[in-house]
C-alpha positions in Angstrom: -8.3 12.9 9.9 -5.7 11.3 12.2 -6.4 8.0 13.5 -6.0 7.7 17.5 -3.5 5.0 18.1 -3.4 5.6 21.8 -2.8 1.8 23.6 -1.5 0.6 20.2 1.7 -1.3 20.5 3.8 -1.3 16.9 6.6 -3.5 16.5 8.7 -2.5 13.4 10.9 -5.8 12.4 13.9 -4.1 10.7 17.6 -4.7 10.5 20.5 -2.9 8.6 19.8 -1.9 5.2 16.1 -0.5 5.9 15.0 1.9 3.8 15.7 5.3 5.6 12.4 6.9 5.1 10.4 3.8 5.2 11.2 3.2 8.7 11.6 6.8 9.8 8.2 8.6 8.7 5.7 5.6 9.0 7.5 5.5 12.6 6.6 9.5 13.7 3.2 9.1 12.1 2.7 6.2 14.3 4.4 7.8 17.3 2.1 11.6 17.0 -0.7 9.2 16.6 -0.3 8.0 20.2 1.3 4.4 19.4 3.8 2.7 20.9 6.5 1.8 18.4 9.4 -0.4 19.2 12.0 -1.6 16.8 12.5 -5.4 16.6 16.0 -6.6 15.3 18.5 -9.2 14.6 20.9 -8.1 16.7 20.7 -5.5 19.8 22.2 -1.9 19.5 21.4 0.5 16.2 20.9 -0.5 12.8 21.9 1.5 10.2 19.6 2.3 7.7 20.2 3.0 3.6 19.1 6.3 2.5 18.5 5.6 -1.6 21.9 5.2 -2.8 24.2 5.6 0.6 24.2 4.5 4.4 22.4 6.7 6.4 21.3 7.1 9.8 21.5 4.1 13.0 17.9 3.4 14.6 18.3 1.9 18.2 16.7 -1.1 18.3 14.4 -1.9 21.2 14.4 -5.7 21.8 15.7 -8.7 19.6 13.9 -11.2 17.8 14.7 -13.6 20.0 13.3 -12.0 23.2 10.5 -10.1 21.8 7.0 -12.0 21.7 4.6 -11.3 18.9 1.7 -11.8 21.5 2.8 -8.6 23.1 2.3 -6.4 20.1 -0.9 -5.2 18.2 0.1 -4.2 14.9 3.7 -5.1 12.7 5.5 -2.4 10.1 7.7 -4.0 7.9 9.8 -1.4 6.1 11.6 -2.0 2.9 15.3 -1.7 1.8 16.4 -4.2 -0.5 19.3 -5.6 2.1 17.1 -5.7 5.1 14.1 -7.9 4.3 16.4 -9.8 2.1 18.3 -10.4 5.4 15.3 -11.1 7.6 13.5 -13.4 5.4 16.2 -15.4 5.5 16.1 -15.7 9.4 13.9 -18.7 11.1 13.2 -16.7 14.4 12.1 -13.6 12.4 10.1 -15.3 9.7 8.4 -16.8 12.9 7.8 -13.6 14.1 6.1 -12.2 11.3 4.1 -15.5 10.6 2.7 -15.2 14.4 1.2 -11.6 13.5 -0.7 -13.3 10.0 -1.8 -16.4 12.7 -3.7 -13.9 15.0 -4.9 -11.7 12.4 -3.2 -9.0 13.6 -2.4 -5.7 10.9 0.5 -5.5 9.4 2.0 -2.5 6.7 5.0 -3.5 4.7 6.7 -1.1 2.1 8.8 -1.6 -1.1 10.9 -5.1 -0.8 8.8 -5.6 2.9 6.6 -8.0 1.4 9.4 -10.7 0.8 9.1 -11.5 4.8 5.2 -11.6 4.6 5.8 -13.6 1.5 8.0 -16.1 3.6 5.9 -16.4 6.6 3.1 -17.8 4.0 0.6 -15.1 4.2 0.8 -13.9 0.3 -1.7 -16.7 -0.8 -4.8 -15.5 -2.3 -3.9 -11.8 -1.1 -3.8 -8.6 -4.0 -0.4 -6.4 -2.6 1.4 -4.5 -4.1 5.5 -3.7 -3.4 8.8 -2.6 -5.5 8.2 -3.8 -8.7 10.8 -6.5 -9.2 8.6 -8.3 -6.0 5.9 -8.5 -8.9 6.5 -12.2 -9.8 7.8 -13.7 -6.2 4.1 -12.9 -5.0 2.6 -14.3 -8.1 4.9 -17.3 -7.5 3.7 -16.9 -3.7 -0.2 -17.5 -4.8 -0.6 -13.5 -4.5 -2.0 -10.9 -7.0 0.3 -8.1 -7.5 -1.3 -4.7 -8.4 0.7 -0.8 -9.6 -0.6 0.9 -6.9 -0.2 3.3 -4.4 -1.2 1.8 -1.5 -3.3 -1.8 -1.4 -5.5 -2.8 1.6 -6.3 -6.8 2.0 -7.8 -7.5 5.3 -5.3 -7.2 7.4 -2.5 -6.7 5.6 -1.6 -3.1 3.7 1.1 -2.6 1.5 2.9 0.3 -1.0 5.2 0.0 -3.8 8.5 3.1 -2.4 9.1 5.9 -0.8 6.7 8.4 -2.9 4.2 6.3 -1.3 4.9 6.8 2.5 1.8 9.4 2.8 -0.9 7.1 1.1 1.0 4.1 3.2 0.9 6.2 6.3 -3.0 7.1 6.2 -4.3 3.4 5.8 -1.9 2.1 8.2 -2.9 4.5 10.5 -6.8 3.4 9.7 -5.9 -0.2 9.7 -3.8 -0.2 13.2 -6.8 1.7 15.0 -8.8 -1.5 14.5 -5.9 -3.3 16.3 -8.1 -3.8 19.5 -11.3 -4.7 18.7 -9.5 -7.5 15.9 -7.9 -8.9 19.3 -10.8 -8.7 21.0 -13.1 -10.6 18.4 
């Protein structure tokens, strides 16, 4: 059963390097669900995204990190990629940004090498996730419990290990955003 998102607002935090299909599909499943999506960058313009072994195709990005406030946003998707949240996590503004969704208690999905920004906004403490393997000992090292699985729910927080797991990652995202406001209303 598809989740109604209607009066969801989704902002994905991505810059080049995403993974292609981690952006892309969890994206249209958001958008046919009746949310909002908006891409959060670096930079204004496209970004171009990585598509497994090669560039692939430029995502027009919606607002920058620097003028886009977490406040106005119900849910976060991080997708993966190994340049993009490599690049991110090393950014103040957009470490902020993802941090502010965790302080609120707001969902957020991140896929394959996503985790490193939820990792450096502080929120893998005492969490289970899961992510691309090789992320398996910087959540350990981050106080979180890494599992081999498809798809991993932790309160607010769900996470998936690559791009075979986009439909398992799309269906509990899709759950998990729906609660999105009645968490801001509590």
């Amino acid at each position: 059963m598809v989740q109604s998102l209607h009066s969801v607002t989704v902002a994905i935090l991505a810059t080049d390097g995403f993974e292609q299909s981690e952006l892309l599909e969890p994206r249209k499943a958001l958008d046919e669900a009746g949310a909002k999506t908006e891409v959060i960058s670096l930079k204004s313009g496209k970004i171009k995204g990585w598509n497994h072994t090669e560039w692939g195709d430029t995502v027009a990005v919606d607002k920058t990190v620097d003028s886009a406030d977490a406040k106005n946003y119900d849910a976060l998707l991080l997708p993966g990629g190994v340049m993009n949240p490599d690049k991110l996590r090393t950014d103040p503004k957009a470490v902020a940004f993802v941090k502010a969704f965790f302080e609120a208690k707001k969902p957020v999905g991140a896929i394959c090498h996503g985790p490193w920004t939820v990792i450096e906004a502080g929120a893998a403490n005492g969490r289970t996730m899961t992510s691309w393997p090789s992320l398996k000992t910087d959540i350990q090292n981050a106080g979180g419990i890494w599992v081999d699985q498809e798809v991993v729910v932790d309160g607010n927080l769900v996470t998936s290990r690559n791009p075979k797991d986009i439909p398992a990652f799309n269906r509990e995202i899709s759950k998990l955003f729906a609660t999105a406001k009645s968490r801001a209303a509590a």
